[in-house]
ChimeraX commands (.cxc) that place a marker at each C-alpha (Angstrom):
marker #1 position -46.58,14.96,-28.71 radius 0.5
marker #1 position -48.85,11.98,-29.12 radius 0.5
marker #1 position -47.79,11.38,-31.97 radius 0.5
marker #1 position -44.15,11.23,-31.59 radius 0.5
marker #1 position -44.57,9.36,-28.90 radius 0.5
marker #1 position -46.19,6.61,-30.95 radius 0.5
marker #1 position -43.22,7.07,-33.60 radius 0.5
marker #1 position -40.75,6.12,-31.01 radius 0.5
marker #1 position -43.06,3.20,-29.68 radius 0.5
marker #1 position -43.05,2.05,-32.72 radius 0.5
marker #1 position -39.45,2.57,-33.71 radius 0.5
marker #1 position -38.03,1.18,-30.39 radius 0.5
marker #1 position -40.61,-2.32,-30.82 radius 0.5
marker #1 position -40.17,-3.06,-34.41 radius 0.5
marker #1 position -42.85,-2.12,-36.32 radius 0.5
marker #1 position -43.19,-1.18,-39.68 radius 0.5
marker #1 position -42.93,3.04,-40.04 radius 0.5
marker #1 position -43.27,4.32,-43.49 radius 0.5
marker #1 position -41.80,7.71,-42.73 radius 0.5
marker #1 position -38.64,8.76,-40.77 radius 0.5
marker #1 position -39.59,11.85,-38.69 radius 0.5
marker #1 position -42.29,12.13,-36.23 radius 0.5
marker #1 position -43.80,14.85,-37.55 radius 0.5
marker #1 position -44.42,13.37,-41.06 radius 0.5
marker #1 position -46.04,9.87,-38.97 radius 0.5
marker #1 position -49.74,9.35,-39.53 radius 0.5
marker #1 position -50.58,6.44,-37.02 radius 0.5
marker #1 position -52.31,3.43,-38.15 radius 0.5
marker #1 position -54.77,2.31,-35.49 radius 0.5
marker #1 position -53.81,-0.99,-35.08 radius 0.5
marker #1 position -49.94,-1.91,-35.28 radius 0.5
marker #1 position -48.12,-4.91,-34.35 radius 0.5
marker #1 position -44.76,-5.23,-33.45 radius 0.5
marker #1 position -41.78,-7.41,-35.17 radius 0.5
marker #1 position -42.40,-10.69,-34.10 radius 0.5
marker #1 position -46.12,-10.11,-32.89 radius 0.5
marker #1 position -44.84,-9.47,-29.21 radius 0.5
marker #1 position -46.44,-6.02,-28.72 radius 0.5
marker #1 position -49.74,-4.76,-29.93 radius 0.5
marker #1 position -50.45,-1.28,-30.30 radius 0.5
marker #1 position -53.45,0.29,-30.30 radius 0.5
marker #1 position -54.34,4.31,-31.36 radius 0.5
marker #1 position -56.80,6.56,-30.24 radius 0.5
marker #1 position -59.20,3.15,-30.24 radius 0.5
marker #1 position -62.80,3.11,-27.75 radius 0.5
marker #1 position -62.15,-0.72,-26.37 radius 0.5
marker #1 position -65.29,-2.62,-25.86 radius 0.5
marker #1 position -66.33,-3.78,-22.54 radius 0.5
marker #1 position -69.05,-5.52,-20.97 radius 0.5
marker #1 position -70.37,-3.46,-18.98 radius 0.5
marker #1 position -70.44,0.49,-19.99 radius 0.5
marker #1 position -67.63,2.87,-19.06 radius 0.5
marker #1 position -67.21,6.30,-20.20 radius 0.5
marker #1 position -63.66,6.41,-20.55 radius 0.5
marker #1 position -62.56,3.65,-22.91 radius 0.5
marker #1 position -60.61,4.94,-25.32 radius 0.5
marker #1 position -56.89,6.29,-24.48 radius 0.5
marker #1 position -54.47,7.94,-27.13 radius 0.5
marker #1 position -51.94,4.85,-27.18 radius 0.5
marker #1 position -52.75,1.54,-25.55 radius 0.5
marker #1 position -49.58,-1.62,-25.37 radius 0.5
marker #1 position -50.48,-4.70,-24.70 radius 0.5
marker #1 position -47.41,-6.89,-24.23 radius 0.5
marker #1 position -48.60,-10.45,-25.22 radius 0.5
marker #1 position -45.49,-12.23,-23.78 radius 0.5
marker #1 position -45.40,-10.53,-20.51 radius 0.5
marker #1 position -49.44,-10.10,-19.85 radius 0.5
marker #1 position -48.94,-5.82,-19.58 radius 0.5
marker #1 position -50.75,-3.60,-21.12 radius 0.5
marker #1 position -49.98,0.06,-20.74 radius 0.5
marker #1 position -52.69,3.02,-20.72 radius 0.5
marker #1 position -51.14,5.81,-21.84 radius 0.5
marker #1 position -53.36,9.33,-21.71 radius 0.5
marker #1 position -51.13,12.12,-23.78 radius 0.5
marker #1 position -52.37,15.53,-23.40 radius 0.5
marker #1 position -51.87,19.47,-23.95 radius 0.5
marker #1 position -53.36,21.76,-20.99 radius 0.5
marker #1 position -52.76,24.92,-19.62 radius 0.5
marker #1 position -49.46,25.92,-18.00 radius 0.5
marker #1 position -50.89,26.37,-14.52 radius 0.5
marker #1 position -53.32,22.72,-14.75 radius 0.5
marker #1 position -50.35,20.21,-15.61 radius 0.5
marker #1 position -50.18,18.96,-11.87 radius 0.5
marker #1 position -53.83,18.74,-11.65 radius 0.5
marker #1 position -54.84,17.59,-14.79 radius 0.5
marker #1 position -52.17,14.90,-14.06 radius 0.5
marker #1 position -53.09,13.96,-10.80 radius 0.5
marker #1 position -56.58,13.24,-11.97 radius 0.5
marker #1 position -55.85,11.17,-15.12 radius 0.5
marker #1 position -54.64,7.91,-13.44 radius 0.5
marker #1 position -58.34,8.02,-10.68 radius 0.5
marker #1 position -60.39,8.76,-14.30 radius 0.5
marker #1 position -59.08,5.33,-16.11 radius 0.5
marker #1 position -59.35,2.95,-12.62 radius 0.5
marker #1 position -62.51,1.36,-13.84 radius 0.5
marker #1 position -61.03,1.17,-17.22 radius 0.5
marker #1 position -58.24,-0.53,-15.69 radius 0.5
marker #1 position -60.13,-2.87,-13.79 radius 0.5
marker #1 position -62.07,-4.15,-16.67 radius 0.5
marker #1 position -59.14,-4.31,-19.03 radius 0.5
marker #1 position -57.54,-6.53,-16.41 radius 0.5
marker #1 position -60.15,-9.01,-16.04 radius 0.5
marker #1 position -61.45,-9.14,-19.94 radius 0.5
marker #1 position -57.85,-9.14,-21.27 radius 0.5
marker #1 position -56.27,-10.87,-17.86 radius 0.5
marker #1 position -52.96,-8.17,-18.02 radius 0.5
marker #1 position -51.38,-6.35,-15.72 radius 0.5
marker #1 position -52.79,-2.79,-16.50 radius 0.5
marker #1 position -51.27,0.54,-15.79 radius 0.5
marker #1 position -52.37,3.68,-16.50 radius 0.5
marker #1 position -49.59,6.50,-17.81 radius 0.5
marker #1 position -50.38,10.65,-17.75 radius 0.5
marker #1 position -47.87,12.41,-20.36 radius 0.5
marker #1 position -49.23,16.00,-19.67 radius 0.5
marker #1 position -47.36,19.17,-21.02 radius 0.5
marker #1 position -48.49,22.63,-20.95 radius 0.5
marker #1 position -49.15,24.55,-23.85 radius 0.5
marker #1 position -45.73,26.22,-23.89 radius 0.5
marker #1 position -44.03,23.19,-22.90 radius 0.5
marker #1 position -44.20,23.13,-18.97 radius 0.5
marker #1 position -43.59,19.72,-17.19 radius 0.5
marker #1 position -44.62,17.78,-13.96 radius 0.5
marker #1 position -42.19,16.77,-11.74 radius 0.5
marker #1 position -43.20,13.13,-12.80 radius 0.5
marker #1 position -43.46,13.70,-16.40 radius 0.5
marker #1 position -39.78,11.60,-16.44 radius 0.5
marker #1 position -40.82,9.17,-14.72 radius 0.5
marker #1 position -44.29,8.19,-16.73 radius 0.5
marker #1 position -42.11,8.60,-19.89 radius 0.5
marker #1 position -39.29,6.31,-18.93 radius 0.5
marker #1 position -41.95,3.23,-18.64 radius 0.5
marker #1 position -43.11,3.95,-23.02 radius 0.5
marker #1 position -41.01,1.86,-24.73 radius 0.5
marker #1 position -38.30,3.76,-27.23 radius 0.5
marker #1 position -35.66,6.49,-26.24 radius 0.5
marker #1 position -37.06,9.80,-25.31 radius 0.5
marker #1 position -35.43,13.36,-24.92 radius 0.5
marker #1 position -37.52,15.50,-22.66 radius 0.5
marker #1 position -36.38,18.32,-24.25 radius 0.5
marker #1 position -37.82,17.24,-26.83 radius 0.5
marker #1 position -40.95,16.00,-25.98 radius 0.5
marker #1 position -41.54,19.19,-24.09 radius 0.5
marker #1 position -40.06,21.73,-26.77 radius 0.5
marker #1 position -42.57,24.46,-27.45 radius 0.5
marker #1 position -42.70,23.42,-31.08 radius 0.5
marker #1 position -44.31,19.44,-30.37 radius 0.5
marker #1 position -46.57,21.56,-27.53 radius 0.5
marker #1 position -48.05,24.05,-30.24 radius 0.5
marker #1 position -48.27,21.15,-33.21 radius 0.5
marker #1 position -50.09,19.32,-30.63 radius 0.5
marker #1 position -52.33,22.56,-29.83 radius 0.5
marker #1 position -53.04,23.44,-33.16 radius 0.5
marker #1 position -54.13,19.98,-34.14 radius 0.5
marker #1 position -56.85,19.38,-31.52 radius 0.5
marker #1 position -57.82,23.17,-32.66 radius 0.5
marker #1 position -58.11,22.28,-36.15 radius 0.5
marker #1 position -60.09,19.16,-35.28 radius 0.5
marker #1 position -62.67,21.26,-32.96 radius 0.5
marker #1 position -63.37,24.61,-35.38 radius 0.5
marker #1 position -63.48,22.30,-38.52 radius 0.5
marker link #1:1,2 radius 0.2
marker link #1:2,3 radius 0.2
marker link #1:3,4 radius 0.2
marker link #1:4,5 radius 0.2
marker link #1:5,6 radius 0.2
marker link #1:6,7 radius 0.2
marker link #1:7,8 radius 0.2
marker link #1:8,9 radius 0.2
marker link #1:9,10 radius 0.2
marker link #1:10,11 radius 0.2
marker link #1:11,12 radius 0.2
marker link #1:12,13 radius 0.2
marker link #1:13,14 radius 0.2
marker link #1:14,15 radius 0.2
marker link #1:15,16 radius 0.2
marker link #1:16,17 radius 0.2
marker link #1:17,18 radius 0.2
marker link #1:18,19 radius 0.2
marker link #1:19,20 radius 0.2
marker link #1:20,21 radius 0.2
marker link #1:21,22 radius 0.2
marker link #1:22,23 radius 0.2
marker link #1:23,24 radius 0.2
marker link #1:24,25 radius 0.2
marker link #1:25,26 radius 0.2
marker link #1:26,27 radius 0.2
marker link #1:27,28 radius 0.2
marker link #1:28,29 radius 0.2
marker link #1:29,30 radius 0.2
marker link #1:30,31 radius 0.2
marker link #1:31,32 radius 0.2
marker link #1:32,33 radius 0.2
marker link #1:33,34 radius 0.2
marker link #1:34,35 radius 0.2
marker link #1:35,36 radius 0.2
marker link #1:36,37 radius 0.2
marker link #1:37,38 radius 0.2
marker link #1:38,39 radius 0.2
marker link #1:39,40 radius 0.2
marker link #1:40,41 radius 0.2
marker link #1:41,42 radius 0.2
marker link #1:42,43 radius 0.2
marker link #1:43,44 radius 0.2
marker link #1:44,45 radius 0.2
marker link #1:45,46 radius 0.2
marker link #1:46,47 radius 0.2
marker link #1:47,48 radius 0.2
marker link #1:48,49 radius 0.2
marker link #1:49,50 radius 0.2
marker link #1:50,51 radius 0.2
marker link #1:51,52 radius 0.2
marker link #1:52,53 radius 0.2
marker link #1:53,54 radius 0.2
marker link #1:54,55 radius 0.2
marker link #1:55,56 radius 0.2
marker link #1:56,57 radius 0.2
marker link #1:57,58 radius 0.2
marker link #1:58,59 radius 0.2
marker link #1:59,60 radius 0.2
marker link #1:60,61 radius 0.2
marker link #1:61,62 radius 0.2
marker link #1:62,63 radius 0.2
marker link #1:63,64 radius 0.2
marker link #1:64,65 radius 0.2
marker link #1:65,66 radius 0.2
marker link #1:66,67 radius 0.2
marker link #1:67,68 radius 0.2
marker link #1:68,69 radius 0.2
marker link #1:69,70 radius 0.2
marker link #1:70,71 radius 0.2
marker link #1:71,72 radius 0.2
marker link #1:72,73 radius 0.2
marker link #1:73,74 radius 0.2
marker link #1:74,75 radius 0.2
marker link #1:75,76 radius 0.2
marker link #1:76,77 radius 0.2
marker link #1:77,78 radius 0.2
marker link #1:78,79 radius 0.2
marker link #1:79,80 radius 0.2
marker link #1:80,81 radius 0.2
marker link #1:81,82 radius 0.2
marker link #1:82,83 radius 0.2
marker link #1:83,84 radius 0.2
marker link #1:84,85 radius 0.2
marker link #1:85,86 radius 0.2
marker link #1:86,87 radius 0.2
marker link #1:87,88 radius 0.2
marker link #1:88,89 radius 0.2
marker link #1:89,90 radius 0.2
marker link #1:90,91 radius 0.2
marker link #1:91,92 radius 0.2
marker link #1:92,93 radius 0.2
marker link #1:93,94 radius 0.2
marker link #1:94,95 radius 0.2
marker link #1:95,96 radius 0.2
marker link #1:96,97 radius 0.2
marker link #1:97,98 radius 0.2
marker link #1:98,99 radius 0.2
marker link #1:99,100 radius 0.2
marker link #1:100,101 radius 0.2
marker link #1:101,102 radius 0.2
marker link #1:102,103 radius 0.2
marker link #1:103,104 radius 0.2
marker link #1:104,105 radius 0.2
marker link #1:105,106 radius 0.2
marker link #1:106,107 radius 0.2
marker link #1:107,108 radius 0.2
marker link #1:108,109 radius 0.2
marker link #1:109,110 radius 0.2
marker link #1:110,111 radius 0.2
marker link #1:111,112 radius 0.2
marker link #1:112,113 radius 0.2
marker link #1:113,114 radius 0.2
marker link #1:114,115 radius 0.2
marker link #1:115,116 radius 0.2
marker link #1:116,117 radius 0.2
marker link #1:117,118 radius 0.2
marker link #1:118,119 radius 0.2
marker link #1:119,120 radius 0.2
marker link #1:120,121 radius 0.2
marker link #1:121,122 radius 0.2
marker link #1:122,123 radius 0.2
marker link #1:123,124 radius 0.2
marker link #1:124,125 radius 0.2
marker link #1:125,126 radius 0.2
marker link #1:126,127 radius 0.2
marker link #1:127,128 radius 0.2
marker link #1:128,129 radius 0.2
marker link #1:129,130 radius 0.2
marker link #1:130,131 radius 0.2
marker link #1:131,132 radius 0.2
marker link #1:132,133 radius 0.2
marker link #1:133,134 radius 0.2
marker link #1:134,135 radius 0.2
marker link #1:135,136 radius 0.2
marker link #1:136,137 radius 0.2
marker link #1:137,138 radius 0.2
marker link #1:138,139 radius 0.2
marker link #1:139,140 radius 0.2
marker link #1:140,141 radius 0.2
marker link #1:141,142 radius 0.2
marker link #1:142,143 radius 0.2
marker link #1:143,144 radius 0.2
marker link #1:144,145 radius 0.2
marker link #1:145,146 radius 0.2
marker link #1:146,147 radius 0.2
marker link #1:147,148 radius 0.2
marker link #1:148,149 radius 0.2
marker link #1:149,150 radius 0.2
marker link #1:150,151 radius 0.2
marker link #1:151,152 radius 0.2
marker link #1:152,153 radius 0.2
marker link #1:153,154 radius 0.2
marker link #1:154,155 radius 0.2
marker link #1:155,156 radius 0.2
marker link #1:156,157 radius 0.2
marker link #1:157,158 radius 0.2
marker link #1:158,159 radius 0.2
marker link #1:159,160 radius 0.2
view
């Protein structure tokens, strides 16, 4: 799911894709947008002054024109946890937030995209999605097929 999310992100702003599905995208960790007004950042640990253990996000967009930068936290959990992991992902990134705020002076805010592992949804999940830049079909996103891709890739990257 993360990483058709970053597809359309990058789709919708402009910047250079070199495939044309989702599921063939391998995100580059830094990309800029057409025109240089969006940055976007993947899976990157953003240095800080001072030390805080959650730095590093699955998609970060900073929007140089406005001064925004958006914190987005994709993730896969159990059907029964999506309302609880989600309710504790936005109180996990606040110091994050605070010091992206001051170091990079934007207006920060931090977005949960949780789906369970068969493709169950929040009641919010439409509303975090609608602030990502690009057009997004939540059937899609949530379709059992992007849940299990996403499952078996973190599973491939733990037992290997």
């Amino acid at each position: 799911m993360c990483a058709q999310l970053h597809f359309n992100i990058c789709k919708d702003t402009g910047a250079q894709l070199d495939k044309k599905h989702w599921h063939e995208h391998v995100p580059k960790s830094v990309e800029t947008s057409h025109g240089g007004k969006l940055t976007i950042l993947w899976y990157q640990q953003v240095q800080t002054e001072r030390t805080i253990p959650n730095n590093r996000l699955d998609i970060i967009i900073r929007d140089n024109e406005k001064g925004t930068c958006m914190l987005i936290d994709v993730a896969i959990s159990g059907d029964r946890n999506v309302i609880k992991k989600e309710a504790e992902k936005i109180p996990e990134y606040k110091d994050f937030t605070i010091e992206m705020q001051r170091i990079w002076n934007v207006k920060t805010k931090v977005i949960p995209v949780l789906a369970g592992a068969t493709g169950t949804i929040s009641k919010s999940f439409r509303k975090y999605v609608s602030y990502i830049p690009g057009n997004y079909e939540v059937k899609e996103l949530q379709k059992k097929k992007t849940a299990i891709l996403g499952t078996a890739h973190i599973l491939r990257n733990v037992l290997m």
